[in-house]
C-alpha positions, 0 to 999 in steps of 0.5 A, spaced: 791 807 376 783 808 375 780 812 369 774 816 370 770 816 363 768 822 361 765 825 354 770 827 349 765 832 346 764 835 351 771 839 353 776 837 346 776 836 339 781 831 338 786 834 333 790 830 327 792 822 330 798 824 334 793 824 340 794 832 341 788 835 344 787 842 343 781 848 344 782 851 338 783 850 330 790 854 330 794 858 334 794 867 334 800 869 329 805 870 333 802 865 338 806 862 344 804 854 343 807 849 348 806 841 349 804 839 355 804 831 355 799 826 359 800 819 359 792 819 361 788 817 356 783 823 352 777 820 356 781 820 363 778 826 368 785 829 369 785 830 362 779 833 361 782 838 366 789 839 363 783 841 356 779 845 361 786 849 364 789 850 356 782 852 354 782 858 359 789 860 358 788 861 350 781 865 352 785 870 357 791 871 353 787 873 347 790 867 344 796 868 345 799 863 349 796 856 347 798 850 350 796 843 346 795 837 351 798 830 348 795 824 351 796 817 352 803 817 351 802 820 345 808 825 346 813 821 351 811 815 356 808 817 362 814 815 366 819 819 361 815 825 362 818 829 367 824 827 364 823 830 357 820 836 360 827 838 365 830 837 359 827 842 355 824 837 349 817 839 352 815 845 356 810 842 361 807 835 363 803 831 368 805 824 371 803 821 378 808 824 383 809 817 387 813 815 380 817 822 381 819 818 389 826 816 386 829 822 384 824 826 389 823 822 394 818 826 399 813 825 392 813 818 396 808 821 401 803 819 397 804 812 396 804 811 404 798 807 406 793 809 411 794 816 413 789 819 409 783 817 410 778 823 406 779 827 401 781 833 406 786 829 410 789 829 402 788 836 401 792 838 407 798 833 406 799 836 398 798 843 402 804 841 407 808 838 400 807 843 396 813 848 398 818 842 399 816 839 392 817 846 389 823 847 392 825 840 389 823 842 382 825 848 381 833 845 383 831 842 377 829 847 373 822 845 373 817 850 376 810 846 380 803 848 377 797 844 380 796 837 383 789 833 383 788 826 387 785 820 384 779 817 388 781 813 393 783 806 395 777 802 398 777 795 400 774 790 395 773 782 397 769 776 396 766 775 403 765 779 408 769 782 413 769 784 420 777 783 422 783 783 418 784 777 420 779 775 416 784 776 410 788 770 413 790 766 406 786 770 402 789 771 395 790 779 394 792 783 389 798 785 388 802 791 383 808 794 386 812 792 391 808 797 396 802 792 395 805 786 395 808 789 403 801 791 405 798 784 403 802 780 407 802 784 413 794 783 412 796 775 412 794 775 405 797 772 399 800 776 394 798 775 387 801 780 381 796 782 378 799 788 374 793 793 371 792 791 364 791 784 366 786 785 373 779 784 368 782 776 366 785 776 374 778 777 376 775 773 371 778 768 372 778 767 380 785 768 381 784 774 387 779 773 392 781 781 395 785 787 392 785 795 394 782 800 388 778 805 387 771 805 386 772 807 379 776 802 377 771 797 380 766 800 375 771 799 369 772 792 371 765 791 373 768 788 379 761 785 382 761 779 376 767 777 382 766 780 389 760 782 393 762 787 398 766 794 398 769 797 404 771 804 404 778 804 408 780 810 403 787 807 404 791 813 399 789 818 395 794 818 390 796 825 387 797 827 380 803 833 379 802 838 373 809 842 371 813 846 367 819 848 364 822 853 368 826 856 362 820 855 358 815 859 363 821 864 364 821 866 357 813 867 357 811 875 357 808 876 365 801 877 361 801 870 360 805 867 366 799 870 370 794 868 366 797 860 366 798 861 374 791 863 375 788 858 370 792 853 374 790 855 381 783 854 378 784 847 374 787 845 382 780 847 386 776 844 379 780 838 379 779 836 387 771 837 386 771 833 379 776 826 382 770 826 388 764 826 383 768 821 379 769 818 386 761 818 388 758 816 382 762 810 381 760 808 388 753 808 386 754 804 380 758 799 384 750 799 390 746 799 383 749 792 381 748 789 387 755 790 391 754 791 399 758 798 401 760 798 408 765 801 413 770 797 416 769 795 424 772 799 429 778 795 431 778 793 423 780 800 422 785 801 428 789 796 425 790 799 418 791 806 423 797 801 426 800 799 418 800 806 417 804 808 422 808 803 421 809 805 412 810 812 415 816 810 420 818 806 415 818 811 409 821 816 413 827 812 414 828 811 407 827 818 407 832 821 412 830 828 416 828 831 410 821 827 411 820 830 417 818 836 413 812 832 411 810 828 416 811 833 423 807 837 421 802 833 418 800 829 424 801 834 428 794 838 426 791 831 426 
């Protein structure tokens, strides 16, 4: 997933060498703490608003209630997170909801592609989400905080194109089983590229195409590759932050209220700072020569017609429960 870079100066110090991250040298005595896990590193711009949300906590509660953000798989891997909080290890955490589909299966929604195609299509599938994923959470003991999208999924590849059939034989990127499906509906060839080897794929000419977002085509310096971005906005994958019911539970409601509030304020931050992180990484990609362009009309009734076939497919993975998501959400399209 792509990381938007941010300065570290600007919102944290960077506490002992166990990656936590906090906004202050010591807690209030008698001072809730709490430890809240991200496997995001300190730079990540999710990161920054978990530091942001910690920050305001502490100030509004007089110090009361302080919350230390460990990064980077510091405390728990990303995939053990939502474990480790149900469990009570840790109070609270984040973790990107498509990997919560096995035990939560309507978390999935964000993994269907092409169905949201801006950044309020996604708002608006998270408000249909919202109160089934908190249903599924607090029958596991955990209660829902906010959640924020990551910039959204373009089309990157080494010549243009005006049809999907375009794609015909070309080598694209693949990560998870989901990719590797859409490439080959696209009659592209699937290639694994996992994302800690994209930069040598790319160096090495392996792939001619591949779905990501701007951003990580800046880290990636994509343009060394491939010459032309197309905006398709294939999904808009959401991080989830959450707590431990018991754990908010035991919070005097000063403190409670005071997270809920800081938590709705982080949501609405973390929403404007992923299409910021979005924008300005595709002025980068038009700075170093790369062509951004749109997709054809057809073009994107054909991706319009993969999505429909991925939601049909996903609900009947799902069963009636998906009903609760999709319905709703197609029919105010």
């Amino acid at each position: 997933m792509s990381q938007p870079l941010i300065t570290r100066r600007t919102f944290a110090l960077l506490v002992g060498g166990a990656g936590a991250l906090s906004c202050a040298a010591s807690a209030a005595p008698g001072a809730t703490v709490w430890r809240l896990a991200t496997g995001y590193s300190s730079e990540n711009f999710h990161t920054a608003n978990l530091l942001a949300m910690a920050k305001e906590v502490e100030r509004s509660t007089a110090g009361q209630l302080r919350i230390e953000i460990h990064a980077g798989n510091s405390l728990f891997a990303l995939n053990a997170i939502r474990a480790a909080v149900q469990d009570g290890r840790i109070e609270a955490g984040e973790a990107i909801m498509s990997s919560l589909a096995a035990d939560v299966p309507l978390a999935g929604a964000d993994s269907v592609p092409f169905i949201t195609s801006s950044y309020a299509d996604a708002q608006r599938l998270w408000r249909i989400q919202r109160p089934l994923i908190e249903q599924a959470f607090a029958e596991r003991g955990l209660r829902v905080l906010y959640a924020v999208a990551w910039p959204p999924q373009g089309l990157y590849s080494t010549k243009p194109l005006g049809a999907m059939s375009d794609l015909r034989g070309m080598r694209m990127r693949a990560y998870n089983a989901t990719t590797a499906r859409i490439a080959t509906l696209m009659g592209a060839v699937p290639v694994d590229v996992p994302a800690t080897e994209l930069d040598k794929a790319l160096a090495d000419g392996r792939i001619d195409c591949m779905m990501t977002s701007a951003v990580t085509g800046v880290e990636s310096r994509v343009w060394q590759s491939m010459r032309f971005f197309y905006e398709i906005n294939a999904w808009f994958p959401k991080n989830l932050v959450f707590v431990n019911d018991k754990a908010w539970s035991a919070l005097e409601a000063p403190s409670r209220d005071a997270l809920k509030a800081a938590a709705a304020a982080a949501e609405l931050r973390g929403w404007a700072n992923s299409a910021a992180a979005a924008a300005r990484s595709m002025d980068e990609l038009r700075r170093n020569g790369m062509k951004i362009e749109q997709v054809s009309f057809l073009f994107s009734r054909d991706l319009q017609r993969l999505g429909e076939h991925f939601s049909l497919d996903w609900v009947k993975q799902v069963g009636v429960a998906a009903n609760g998501v999709f319905i709703p959400y197609f029919d105010k399209r």
